[in-house]
N, C-alpha and C positions, 0 to 999 in steps of 0.2 A: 490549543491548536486551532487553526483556521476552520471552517467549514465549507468553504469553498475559498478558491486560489483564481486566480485572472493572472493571464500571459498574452502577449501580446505581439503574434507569429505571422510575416509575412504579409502586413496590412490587416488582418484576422484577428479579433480579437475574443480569445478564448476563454471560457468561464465553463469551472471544471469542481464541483459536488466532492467535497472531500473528507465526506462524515460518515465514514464506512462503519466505525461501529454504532453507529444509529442508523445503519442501511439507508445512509443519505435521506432521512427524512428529514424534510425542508423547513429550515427556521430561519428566523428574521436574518440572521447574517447573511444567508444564503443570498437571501431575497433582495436584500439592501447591495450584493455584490453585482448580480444583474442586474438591479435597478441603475446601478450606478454604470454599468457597461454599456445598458440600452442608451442610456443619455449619452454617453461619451461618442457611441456610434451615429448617432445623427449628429452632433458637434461637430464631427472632425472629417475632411472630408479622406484624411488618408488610413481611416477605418474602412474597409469596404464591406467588411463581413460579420456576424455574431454568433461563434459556434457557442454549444451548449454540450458538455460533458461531463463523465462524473468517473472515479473511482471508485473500484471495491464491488462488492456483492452485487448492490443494485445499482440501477442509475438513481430512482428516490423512491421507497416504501410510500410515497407520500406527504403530508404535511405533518408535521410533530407534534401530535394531540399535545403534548404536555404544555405547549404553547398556544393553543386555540381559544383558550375562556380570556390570555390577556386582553387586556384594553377593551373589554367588553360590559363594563359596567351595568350599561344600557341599551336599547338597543340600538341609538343613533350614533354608540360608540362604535357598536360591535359593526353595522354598517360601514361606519367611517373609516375603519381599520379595512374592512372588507375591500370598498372602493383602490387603497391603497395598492391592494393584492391586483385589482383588475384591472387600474392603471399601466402596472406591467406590461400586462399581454394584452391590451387597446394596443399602448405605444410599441410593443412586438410586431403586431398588425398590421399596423397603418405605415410604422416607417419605411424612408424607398430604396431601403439598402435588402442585403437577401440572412437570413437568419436561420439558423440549419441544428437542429435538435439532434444529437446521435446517442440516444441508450443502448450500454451494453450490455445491460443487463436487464433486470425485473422495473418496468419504467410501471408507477399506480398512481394512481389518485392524482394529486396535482401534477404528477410528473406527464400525464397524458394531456392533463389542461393546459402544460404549457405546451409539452409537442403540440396540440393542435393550433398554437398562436403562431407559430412557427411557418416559415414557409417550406422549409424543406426538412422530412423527418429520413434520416438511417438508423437502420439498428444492426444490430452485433444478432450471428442467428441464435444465439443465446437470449438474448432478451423478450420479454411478453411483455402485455400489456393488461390492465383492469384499472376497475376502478369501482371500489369494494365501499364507499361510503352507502351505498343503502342499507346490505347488510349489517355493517360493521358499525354505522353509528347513525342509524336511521334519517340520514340528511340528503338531499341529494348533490352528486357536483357540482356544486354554480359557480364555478367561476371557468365556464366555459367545457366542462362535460357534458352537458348537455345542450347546448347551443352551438359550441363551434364543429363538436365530433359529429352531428347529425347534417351540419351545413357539407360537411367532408367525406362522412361514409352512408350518410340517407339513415331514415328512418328505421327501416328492418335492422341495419345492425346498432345504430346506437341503443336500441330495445335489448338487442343481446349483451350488450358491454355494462350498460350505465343499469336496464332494472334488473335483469337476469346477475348482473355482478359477473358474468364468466370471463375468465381470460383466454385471451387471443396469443398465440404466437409469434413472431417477427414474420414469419411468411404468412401465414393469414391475414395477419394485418396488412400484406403486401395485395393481398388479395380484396379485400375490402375497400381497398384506395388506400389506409389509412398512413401506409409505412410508403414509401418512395423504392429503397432500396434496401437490399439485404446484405451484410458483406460478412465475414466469415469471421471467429472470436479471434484466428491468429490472425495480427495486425490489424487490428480493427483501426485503430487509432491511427495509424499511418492512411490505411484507406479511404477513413474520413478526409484526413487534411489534403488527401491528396484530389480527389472529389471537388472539395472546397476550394484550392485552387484553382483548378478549372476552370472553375464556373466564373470566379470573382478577376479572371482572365479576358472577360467580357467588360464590355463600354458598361460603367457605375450610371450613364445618364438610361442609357439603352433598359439596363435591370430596375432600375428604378419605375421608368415610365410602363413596363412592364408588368410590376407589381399592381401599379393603382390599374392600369387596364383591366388586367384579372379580374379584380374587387368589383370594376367597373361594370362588367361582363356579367357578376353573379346579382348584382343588387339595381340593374336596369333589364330597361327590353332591347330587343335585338337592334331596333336602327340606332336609340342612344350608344347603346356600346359599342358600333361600327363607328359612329360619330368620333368616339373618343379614340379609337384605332388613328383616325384620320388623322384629327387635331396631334395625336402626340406622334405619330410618322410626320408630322410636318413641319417639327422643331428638329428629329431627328434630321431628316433628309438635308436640312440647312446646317449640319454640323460641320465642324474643322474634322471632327473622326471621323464622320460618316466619309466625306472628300477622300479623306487619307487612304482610307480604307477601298475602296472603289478604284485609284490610283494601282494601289498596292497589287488589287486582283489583274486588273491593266497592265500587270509589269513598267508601269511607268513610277514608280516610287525612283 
């Protein structure tokens, strides 16, 4: 049976965890499914969206030790293999479409590394979060537990999450920054897609140029990243939608 499943709903394209009795711990299949999603989604431009979900117990226990030592020979194997992994969640990152993580359940270890690549995280109020690699096998996060969770919840809690090991709740993590929004275990799934719509209801140039602003925003000083506000209002402002739109408020459509 598969380990994860891709559908392809209403311009969304959905990648959905289906290794419930291995409490969705993440193995190459998985990996190879959203890789292949991510790519497809900057391809094409009547993709507009990249949900991420999973069945069963957890949304991922994490990564599947029993697959951790492959293709690790050496250690510019083990690296090489690594890069692959964080390839990912770069291209998660940087792409200018919107990419929306929803755990319904117990989300760990990699499965927070990718919510954090993620630009927009929900969870089911069922679900928590941690991320148990220092205890559990003396290594720490790197593929973005500790880089991306501190750039998104600051210092004091990624101390609590990544050295302390303790898990967080869906609402705590609401509180932290780290979760967006909380919705409720019955119909979660609907709640998401329907969120998701919303949002991808909006101009794809608009959400785009919006993303790199953000980015723009955290990794410059304040007049570069007014700068970039400018420059990309000033591709917007000359649009056929922006017109349209302006029209439309005017009652003149």
């Amino acid at each position: 049976m598969p380990t994860a499943e891709r559908a392809d709903v209403d311009g969304m394209i959905v990648v959905t965890f289906t290794r419930d009795e291995k409490l969705n711990a993440v193995d190459d299949e998985m990996l190879d499914t959203l890789r292949d999603a991510v790519r497809d989604l900057g391809d094409h431009e009547h993709h507009r969206l990249l949900l991420v979900t999973a069945r069963g117990r957890y949304f991922t226990a994490g990564r599947d030790i029993g697959t951790m030592g492959e293709h690790a020979d050496s250690g510019v194997a083990l690296r090489r293999n690594y890069r692959r992994l964080h390839d990912i969640f770069d291209e998660i990152e940087a792409i200018e479409k919107p990419v929306v993580v929803a755990p319904q359940g117990p989300c760990l270890g990699i499965g927070v590394e990718l919510a954090a690549s993620c630009d927009f995280r929900l969870a089911a109020s069922s679900a928590h979060f941690g991320l148990p690699e220092i205890p559990n096998l003396a290594v720490l996060p790197g593929s973005g537990g500790i880089s991306r969770l501190t750039r998104i919840v600051g210092p004091h809690w990624a101390r609590w999450i990544a050295m302390a090991a303790e898990t967080v709740s869906a609402e705590d993590a609401v509180r932290m920054g780290f979760v967006h929004r909380v919705f409720a275990d019955d119909g979660f799934d609907e709640a998401v897609l329907e969120w998701c719509g919303k949002l991808i209801a909006n101009s794809a140039e608009a959400l785009g140029l919006a993303k790199l602003a953000i980015d723009a925003a955290v990794d410059s000083d304040r007049r570069t990243a007014r700068n970039f506000d400018r420059l990309a209002n000033t591709e917007l402002l000359h649009s056929a939608e922006h017109r349209a739109k302006i029209q439309k408020f005017l009652g003149r459509s």
